[in-house]
C-alpha positions as CSV (number, residue, x, y, z in Angstrom):
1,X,142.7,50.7,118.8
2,X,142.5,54.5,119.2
3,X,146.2,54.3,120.5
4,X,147.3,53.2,116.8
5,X,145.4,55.4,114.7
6,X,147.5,58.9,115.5
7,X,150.7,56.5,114.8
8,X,149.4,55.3,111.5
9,X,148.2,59.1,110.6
10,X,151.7,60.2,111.6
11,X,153.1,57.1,109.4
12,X,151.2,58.2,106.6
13,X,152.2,62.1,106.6
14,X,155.8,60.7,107.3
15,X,155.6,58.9,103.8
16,X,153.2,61.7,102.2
17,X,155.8,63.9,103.1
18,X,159.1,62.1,102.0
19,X,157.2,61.5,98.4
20,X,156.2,64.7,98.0
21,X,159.3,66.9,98.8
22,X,161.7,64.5,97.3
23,X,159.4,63.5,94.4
24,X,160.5,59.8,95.7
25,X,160.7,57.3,98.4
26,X,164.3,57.2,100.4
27,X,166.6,54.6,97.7
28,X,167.1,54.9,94.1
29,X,164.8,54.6,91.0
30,X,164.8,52.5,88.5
31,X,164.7,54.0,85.2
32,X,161.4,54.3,83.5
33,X,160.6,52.0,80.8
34,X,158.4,54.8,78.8
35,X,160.5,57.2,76.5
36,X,161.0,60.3,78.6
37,X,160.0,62.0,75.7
38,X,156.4,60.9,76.3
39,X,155.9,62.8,79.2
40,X,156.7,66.3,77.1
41,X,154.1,65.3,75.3
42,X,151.8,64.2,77.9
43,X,152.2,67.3,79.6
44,X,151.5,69.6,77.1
45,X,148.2,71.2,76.8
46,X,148.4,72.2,73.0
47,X,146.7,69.8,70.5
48,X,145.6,65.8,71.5
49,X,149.3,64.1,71.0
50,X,148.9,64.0,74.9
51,X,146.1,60.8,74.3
52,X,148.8,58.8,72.2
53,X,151.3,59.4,74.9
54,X,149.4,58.8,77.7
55,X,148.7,55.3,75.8
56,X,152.3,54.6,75.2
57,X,153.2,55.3,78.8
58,X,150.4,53.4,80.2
59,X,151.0,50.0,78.0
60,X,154.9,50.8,79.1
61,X,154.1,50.6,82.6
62,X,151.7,47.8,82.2
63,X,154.5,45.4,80.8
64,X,155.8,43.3,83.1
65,X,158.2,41.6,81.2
66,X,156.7,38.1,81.0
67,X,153.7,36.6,79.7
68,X,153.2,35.2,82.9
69,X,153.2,38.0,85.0
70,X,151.3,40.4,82.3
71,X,148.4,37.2,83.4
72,X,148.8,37.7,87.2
73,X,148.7,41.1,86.9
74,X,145.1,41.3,84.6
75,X,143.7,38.7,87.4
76,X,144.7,41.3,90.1
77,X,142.4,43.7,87.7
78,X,140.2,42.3,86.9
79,X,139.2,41.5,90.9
80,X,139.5,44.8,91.3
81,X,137.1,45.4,88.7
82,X,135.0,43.0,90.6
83,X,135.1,44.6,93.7
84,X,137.0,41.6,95.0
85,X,140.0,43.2,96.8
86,X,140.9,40.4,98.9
87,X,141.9,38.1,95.9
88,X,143.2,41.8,93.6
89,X,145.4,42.0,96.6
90,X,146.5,38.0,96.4
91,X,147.2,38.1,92.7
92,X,149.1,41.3,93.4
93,X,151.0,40.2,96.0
94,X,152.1,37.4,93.8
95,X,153.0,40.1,90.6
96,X,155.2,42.6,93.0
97,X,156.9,39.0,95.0
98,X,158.3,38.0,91.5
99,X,158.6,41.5,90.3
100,X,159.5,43.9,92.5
101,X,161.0,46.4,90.3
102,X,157.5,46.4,88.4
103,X,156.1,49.7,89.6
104,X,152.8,49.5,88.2
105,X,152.3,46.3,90.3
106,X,152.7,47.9,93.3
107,X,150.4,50.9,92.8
108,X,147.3,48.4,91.6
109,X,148.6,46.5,94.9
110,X,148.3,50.1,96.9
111,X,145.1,50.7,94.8
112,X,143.7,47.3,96.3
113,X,144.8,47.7,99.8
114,X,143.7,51.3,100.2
115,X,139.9,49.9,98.6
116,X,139.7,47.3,101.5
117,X,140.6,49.6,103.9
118,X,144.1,49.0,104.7
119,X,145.6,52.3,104.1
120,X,149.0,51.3,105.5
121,X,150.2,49.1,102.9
122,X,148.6,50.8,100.6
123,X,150.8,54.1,101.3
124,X,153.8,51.5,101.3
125,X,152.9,50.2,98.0
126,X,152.5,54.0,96.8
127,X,155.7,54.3,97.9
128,X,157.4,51.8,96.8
129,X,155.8,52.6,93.2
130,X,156.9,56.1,93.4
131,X,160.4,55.0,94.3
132,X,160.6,53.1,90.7
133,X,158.8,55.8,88.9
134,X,159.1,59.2,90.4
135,X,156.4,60.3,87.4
136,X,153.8,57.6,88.4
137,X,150.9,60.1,88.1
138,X,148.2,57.4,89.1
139,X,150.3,56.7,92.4
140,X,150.3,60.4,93.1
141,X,146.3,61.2,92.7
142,X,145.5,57.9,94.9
143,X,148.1,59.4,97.3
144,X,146.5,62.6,96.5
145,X,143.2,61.1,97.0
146,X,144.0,59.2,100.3
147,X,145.1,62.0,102.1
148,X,142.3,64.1,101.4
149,X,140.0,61.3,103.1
150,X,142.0,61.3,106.0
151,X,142.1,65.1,106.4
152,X,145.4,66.0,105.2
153,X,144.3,68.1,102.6
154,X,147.6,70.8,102.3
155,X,149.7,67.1,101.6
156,X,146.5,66.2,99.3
157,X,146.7,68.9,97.4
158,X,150.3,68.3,96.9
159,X,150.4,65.3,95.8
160,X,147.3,66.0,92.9
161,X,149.2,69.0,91.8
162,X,152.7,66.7,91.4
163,X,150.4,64.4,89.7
164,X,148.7,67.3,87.4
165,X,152.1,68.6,86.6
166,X,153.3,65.1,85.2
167,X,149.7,64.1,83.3
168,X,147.2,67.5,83.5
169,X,144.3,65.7,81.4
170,X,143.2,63.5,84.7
171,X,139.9,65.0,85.3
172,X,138.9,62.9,88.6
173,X,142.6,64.8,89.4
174,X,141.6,68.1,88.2
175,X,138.0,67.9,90.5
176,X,139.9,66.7,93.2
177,X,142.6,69.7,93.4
178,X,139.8,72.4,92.5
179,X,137.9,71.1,95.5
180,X,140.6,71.1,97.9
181,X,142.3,74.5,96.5
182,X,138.2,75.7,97.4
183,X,138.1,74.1,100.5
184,X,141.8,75.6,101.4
185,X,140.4,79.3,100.5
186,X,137.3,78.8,102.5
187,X,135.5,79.5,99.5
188,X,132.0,77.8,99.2
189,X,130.3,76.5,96.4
């Protein structure tokens, strides 16, 4: 067992490090189904039009498509909400098997995985979602976030300040990349 944790650490910073200097996973993305000219106004700091596009975006992401799926995908929530990452994981699985250009299914999937411990697929399924949508902020602070708890804090910090450049009104983001740009500095609290 100690023989594959260095490999899955150097798996991990291999993927860390393809999504954060190419802003992607090796293939092509698919376009994003939010206007483009959301994410001007998400990233601006002037005046509260951010909230309404962060919305827009956010139900845009969430749209499978199908009825159907839109269902699978609010049961993989709402265990998640439960705490029961086994079946969010299950009902995921199902959501990114019959829609695997659906971005937002695989980070909830990489969300899942990476809260029952299974950090591998979960930095696939970041991936993967980043490979859709270069701009998925939330993929980027769980990545962000991730990294930090296994140590990698200069790849942390890289991926929470992609994510801060796309949406800077994530506050968990925000505490996050103050912390590590403190603990970077050696600077103490």
């Amino acid at each position: 067992m100690n023989r594959r944790v260095p490999i899955f650490h150097h798996a991990l910073a291999a993927i860390a490090t393809a999504i954060c200097t190419t802003g992607a996973f090796a293939g092509g993305a698919v376009a994003a189904a939010a206007d483009p000219a959301l994410f001007d106004m998400l990233a601006s700091q002037n005046g509260d039009g951010w909230i309404k596009a962060e919305a827009e975006i956010l139900t845009a992401w969430e749209d499978t498509g199908s009825d159907a799926l839109n269902l699978i995908q609010q049961r993989g929530e709402d265990a998640l909400d439960q705490g029961d990452y086994v079946a969010a994981i299950g009902h995921l699985t199902a959501l990114t098997d019959h829609a695997p250009d659906h971005a937002m299914g695989f980070q909830l999937r990489g969300m899942a995985f990476w809260l029952n411990g299974d950090y591998g697929p979960a930095a696939a399924d970041l991936a993967r979602a980043l490979t859709l949508e270069p701009r998925q902020y939330l993929a980027l602070t769980q990545l962000g976030t991730m990294l930090e708890e296994l140590g990698d804090i200069d790849r942390a910090a890289d991926a929470l300040r992609r994510s801060l450049s796309i949406n800077p009104h994530q506050q968990d983001a925000r505490d996050a990349a103050a912390r590590l740009d403190t603990a970077d500095s050696g600077t103490s609290i």
